[in-house]
C-alpha positions in Angstrom: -43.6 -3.8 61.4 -41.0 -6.6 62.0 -41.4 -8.1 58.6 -41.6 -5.3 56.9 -37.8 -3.9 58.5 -36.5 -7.5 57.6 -36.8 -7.5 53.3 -35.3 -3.9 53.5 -32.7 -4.7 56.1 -31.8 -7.4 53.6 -31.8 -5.8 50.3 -29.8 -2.9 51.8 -27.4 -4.8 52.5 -27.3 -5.9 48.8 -27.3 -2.7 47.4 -24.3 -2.1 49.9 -22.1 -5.3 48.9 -22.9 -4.0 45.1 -21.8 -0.2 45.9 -18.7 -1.6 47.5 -17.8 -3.9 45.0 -18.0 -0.5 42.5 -16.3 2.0 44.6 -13.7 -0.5 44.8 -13.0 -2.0 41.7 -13.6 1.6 40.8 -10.2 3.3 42.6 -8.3 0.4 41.5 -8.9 1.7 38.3 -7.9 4.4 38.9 -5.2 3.4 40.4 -3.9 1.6 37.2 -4.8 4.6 35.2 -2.4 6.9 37.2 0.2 4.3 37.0 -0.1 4.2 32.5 0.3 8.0 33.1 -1.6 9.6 29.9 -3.7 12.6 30.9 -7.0 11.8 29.3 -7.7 8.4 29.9 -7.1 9.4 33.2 -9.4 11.8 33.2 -12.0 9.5 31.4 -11.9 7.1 33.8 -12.3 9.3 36.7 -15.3 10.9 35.0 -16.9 7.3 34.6 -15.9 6.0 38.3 -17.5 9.0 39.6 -21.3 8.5 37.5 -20.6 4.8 38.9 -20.4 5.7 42.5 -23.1 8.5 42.0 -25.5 5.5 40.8 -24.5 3.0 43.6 -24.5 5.4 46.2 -28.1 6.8 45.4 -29.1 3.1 45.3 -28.0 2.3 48.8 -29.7 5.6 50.1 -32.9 5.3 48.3 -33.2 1.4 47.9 -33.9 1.7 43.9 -32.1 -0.9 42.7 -33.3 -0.4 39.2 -30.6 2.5 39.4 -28.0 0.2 39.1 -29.3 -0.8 35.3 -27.5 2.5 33.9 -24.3 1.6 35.4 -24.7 -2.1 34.2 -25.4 -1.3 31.0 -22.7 1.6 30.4 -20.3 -0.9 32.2 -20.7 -3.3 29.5 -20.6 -1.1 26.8 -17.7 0.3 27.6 -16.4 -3.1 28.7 -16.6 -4.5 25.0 -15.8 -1.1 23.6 -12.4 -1.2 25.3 -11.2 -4.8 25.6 -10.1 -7.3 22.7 -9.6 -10.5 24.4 -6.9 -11.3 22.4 -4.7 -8.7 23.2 -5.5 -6.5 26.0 -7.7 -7.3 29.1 -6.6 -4.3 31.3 -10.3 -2.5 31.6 -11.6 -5.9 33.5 -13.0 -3.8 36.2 -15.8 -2.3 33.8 -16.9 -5.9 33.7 -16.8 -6.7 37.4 -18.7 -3.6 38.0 -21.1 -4.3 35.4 -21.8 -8.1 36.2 -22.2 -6.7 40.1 -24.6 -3.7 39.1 -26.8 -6.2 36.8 -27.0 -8.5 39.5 -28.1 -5.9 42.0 -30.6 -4.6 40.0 -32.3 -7.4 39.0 -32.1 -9.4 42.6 -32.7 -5.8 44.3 -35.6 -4.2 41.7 -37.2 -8.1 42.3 -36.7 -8.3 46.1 -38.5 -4.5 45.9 -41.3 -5.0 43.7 -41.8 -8.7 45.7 -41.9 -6.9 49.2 -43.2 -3.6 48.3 -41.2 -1.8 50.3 -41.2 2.3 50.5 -38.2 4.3 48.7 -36.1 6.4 50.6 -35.5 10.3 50.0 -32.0 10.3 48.0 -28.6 11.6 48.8 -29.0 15.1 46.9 -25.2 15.8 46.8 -24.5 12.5 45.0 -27.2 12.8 42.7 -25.9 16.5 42.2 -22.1 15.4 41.8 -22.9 12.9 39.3 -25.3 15.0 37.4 -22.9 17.9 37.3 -20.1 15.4 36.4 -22.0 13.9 33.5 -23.2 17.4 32.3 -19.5 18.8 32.5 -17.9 16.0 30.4 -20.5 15.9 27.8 -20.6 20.0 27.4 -16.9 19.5 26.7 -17.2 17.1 24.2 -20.0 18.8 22.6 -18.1 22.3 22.6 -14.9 21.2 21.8 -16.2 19.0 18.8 -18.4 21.8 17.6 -15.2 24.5 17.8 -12.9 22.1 15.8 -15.8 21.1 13.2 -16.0 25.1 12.8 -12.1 25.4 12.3 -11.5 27.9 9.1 -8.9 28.7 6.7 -5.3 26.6 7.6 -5.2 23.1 8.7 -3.9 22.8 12.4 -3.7 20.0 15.0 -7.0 18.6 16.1 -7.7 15.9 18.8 -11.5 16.3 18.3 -12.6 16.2 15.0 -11.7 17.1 11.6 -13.2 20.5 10.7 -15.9 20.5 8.3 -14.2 22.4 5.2 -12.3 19.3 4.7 -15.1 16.5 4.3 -18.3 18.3 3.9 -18.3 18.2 0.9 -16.2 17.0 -2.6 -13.2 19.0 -4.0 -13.6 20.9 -6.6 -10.1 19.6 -7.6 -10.1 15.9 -6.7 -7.4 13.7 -7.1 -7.9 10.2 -8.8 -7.9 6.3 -7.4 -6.2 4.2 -9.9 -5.7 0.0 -9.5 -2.5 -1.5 -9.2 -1.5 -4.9 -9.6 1.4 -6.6 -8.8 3.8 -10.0 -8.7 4.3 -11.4 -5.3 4.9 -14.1 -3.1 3.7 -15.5 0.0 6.8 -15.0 2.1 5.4 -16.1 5.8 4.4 -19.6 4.2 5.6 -21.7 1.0 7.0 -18.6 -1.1 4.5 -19.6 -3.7 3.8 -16.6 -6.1 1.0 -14.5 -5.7 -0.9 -11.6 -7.5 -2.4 -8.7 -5.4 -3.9 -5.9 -6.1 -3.2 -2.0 -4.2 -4.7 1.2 -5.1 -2.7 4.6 -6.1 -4.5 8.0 -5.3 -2.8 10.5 -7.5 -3.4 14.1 -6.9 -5.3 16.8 -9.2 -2.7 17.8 -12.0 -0.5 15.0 -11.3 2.0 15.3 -13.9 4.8 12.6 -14.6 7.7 15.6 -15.4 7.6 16.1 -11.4 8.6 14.4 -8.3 6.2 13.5 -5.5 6.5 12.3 -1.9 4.8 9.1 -1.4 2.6 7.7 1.8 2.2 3.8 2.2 -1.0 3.6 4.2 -2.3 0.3 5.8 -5.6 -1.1 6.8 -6.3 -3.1 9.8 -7.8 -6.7 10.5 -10.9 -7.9 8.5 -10.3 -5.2 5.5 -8.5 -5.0 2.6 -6.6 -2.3 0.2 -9.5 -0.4 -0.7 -10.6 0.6 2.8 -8.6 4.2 3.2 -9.9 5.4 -0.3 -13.0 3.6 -1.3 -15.0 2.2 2.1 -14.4 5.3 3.7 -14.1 8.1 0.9 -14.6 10.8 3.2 -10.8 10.3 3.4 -9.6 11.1 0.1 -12.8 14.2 0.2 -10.4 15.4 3.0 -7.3 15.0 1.3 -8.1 16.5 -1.9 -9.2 19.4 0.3 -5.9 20.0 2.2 -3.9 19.8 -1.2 -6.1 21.8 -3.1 -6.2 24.7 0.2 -2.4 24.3 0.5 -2.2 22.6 3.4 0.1 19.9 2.5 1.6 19.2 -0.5 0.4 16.9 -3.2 1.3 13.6 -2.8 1.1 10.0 -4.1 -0.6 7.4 -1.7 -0.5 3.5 -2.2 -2.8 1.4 0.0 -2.1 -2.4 -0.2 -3.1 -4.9 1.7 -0.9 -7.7 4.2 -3.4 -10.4 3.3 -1.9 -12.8 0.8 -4.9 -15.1 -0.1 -6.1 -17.3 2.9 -2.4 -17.1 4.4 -1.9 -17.3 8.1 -5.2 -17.1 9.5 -4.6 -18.7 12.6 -1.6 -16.0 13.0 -2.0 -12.4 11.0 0.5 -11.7 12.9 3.4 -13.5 10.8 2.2 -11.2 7.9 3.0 -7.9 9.9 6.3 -9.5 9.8 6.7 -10.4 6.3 5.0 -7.2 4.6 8.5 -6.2 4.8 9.9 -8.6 2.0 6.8 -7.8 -0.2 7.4 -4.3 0.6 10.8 -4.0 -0.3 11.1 -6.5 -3.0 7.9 -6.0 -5.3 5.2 -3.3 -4.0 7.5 -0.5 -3.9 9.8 -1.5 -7.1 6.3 -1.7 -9.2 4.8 1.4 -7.6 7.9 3.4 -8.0 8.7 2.4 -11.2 4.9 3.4 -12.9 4.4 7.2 -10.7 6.9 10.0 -10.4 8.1 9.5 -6.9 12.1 10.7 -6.0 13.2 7.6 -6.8 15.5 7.9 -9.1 15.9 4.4 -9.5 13.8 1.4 -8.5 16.7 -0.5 -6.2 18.2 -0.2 -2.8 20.2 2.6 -3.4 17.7 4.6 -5.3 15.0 4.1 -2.4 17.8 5.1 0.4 18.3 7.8 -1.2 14.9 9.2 -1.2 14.1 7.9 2.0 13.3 11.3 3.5 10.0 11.5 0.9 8.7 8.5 1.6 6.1 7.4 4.5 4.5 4.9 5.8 1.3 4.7 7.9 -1.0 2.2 9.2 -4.4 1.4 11.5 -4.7 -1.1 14.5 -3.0 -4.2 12.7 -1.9 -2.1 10.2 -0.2 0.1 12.9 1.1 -3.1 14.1 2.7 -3.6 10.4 4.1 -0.2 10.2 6.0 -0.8 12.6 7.3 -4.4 12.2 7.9 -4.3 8.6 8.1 0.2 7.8 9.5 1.5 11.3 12.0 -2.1 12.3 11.7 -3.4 8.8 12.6 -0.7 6.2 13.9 2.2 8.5 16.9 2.4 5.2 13.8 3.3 3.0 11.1 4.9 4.8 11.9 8.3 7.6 8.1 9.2 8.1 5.6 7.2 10.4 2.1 6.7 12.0 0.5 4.4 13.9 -3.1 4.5 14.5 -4.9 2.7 17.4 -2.1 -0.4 17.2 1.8 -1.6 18.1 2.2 -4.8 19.9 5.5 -4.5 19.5 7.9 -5.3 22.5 10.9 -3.0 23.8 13.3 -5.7 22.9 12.3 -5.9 19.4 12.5 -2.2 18.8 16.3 -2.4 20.5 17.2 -5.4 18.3 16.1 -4.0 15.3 16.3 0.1 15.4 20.2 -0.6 16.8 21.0 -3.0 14.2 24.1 -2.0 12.3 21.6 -2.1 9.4 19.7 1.2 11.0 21.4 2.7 13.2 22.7 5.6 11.4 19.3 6.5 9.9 18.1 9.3 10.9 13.7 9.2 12.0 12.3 12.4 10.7 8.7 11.7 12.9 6.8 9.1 14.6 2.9 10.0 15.0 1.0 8.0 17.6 -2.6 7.9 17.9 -5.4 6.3 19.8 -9.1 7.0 21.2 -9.5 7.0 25.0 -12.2 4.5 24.4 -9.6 2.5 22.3 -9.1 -1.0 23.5 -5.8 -0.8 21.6 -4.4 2.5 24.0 -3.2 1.0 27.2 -0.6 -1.1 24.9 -0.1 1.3 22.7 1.2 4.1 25.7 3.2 1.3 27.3 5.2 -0.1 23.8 5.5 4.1 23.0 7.1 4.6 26.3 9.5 1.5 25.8 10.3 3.0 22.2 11.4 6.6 23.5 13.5 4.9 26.7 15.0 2.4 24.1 16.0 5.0 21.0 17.9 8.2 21.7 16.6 9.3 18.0 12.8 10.0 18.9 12.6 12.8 21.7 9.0 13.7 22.3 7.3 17.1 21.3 10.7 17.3 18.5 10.2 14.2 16.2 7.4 12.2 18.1 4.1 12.9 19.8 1.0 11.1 20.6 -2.3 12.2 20.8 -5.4 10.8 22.4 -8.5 11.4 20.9 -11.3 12.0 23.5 -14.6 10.1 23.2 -12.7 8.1 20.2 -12.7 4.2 20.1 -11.8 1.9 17.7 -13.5 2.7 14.5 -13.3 4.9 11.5 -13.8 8.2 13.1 -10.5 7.9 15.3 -8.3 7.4 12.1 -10.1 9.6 10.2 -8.8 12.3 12.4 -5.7 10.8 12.6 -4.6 10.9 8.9 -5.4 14.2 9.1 -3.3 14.8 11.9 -0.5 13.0 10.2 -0.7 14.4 7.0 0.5 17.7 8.7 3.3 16.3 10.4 5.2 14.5 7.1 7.4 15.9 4.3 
């Protein structure tokens, strides 16, 4: 009977070091989560925590080790899911917790099969709490998605998906994708000049006699100009929809690209910077110059002028872009804004730049934020928007800012999917 107490004595106490390592790692978290103070990645971490300590717990009660493979498993997942080592390391814990559940299961499921020890009767209200938790959180999700897929008639805010009129299927009034090129230079390196290439959607019935607002709207790392319109054509389904249903206006929409060549590899991050001169000097003169925007002329005055139809949008380094080289960069030409799952962008820079003498007058018509609560991108992006509003006296949220965090969102398509649809509704 001795040997037989010793092996489970032992592997109990593994199961133990494991379930503290979670629990603690686990309010830490929590912890941090409380301290970024955005509602529901608060409440998604507390919903994860508590499945974690569910698992661990019934481990240690029951001795099934092989419990813990769930929690390893999710913990990497969402580990990957939510980090870029790069730029943001703050979900670490997931890791820790995922490296100490793998090695409980594997050294505890081993040490059980080894031994043959007996299982133990489980802790029914963990298993019940964690159950009940999990059934909860993905009943909302599955509700709430299902309700705003089924969304009729007008357009209206959304932070869990886009409802189905808009993308199910193709207008019946589409708009068309033209190809644009354009001189350039490579301004973040020798100045040498450069050809590129953007693409124009122009809406159904576009006509030359009128004057349309205009969107700039930016891809992120790894794509190119023809990822909004042509990778991902749902998007242009869904904007042909809200023009044709009267949701928004028609409007022109240019999506370039930051790349220039083979450029600054090593460091994209110069070219969020220097998007502003090829902005300013050549995409927008060109652009403006072929399609019926309210420029009345293709200089600095004109674009001044008709700043107040004119917007500019972007996705993670894209976001990133909007703001250095739109937002800091171009605030004399450009009053509408979005940023999507990116900013890196510091408090100081914002200060130096928003407060210039250059921009300080200009008024900032709206500021859309975005982000998924999966998003590895969303603990910077709540702490540079929080710097932003405590820095300029211009953006007050709920009046000319907001930012909304999608739930069950990460870092992909289907987060700014939803959010050009949410931004579409706040401009012009």
């Amino acid at each position: 009977m001795q040997d037989q107490k010793e092996p489970v004595k032992k592997y109990d106490l593994l199961n133990a070091a494991v379930m503290a390592v979670v629990l603690a790692v686990g309010t830490a978290d929590i912890v941090r989560y409380i301290m970024l103070g955005e509602p529901v990645s608060l409440v998604t971490i507390c919903v994860i925590e508590i499945l974690f300590a569910a698992l661990s717990y019934t481990v240690w009660k029951t001795g099934a080790s092989w419990l813990f493979l769930p929690a390893a498993a999710g913990g990497f997942v969402l580990f990957f899911n939510m980090t870029h080592f790069e730029t943001t390391m703050f979900n670490f814990g997931l890791l820790v917790q995922a490296i100490a559940s793998a090695v409980g299961a594997i050294f505890g499921t081993a040490g059980q099969i080894r031994k043959k020890y007996p299982l133990r009767r489980p802790s029914w209200p963990a298993v019940i709490a964690g159950v009940l938790t999990a059934v909860l959180a993905l009943g909302a999700w599955c509700g709430n998605t299902l309700s705003a897929k089924g969304v009729e008639n007008v357009a209206r805010r959304s932070v869990w998906a886009v409802p189905e009129q808009y993308d199910a299927q193709e207008c019946d009034q589409p708009g068309t994708v033209e190809e644009l090129t354009y001189q350039t230079k490579a301004y973040a390196t020798d100045g040498r000049d450069v050809e590129k290439k953007a693409l124009v959607y122009l809406p159904y019935g576009y006509d030359e006699s009128q004057s349309y607002n205009i969107l700039y709207l930016m891809h992120g790392t790894g794509d190119d100009e023809e990822y909004w319109l042509r990778t991902h054509p749902q998007n242009k389904t869904m904007v042909d929809q809200m023009i044709a249903r009267g949701d928004i206006d028609p409007l022109i929409i240019v999506t370039p690209t930051f790349y220039v060549e083979d450029d600054c590899m090593d460091d994209l991050d110069q070219l969020t910077y220097s998007f502003r001169e090829e902005l300013r000097n050549d995409l927008m003169p060109e652009v403006e110059s072929r399609y019926s925007t309210y420029a009345e002329t293709c200089d600095e005055q004109g674009f001044t002028a008709s700043r107040d139809h004119r917007a500019f949008a972007g996705l993670s380094r894209g976001a990133v872009t909007t703001y250095h080289s739109a937002l800091c960069g171009s605030l004399d030409y450009f009053s509408w804004f979005g940023t999507f799952s990116g900013s890196r962008t510091t408090a100081d820079y914002f200060e130096e730049t928003l407060q210039s003498e250059a921009f300080a007058d200009y008024p900032i018509h709206y500021l859309y934020v975005s982000g998924g609560n999966f998003d590895f991108a969303l603990p910077g992006q709540i702490q540079d928007y929080k710097a932003l509003l405590e820095t300029e006296p211009r953006l007050v949220e709920g009046v000319n800012t907001s930012f909304d965090v999608y739930p069950m969102r990460y870092h992909s398509i289907g987060s700014w999917h939803l959010a050009l649809y949410n931004y579409l509704q706040k401009i012009f």
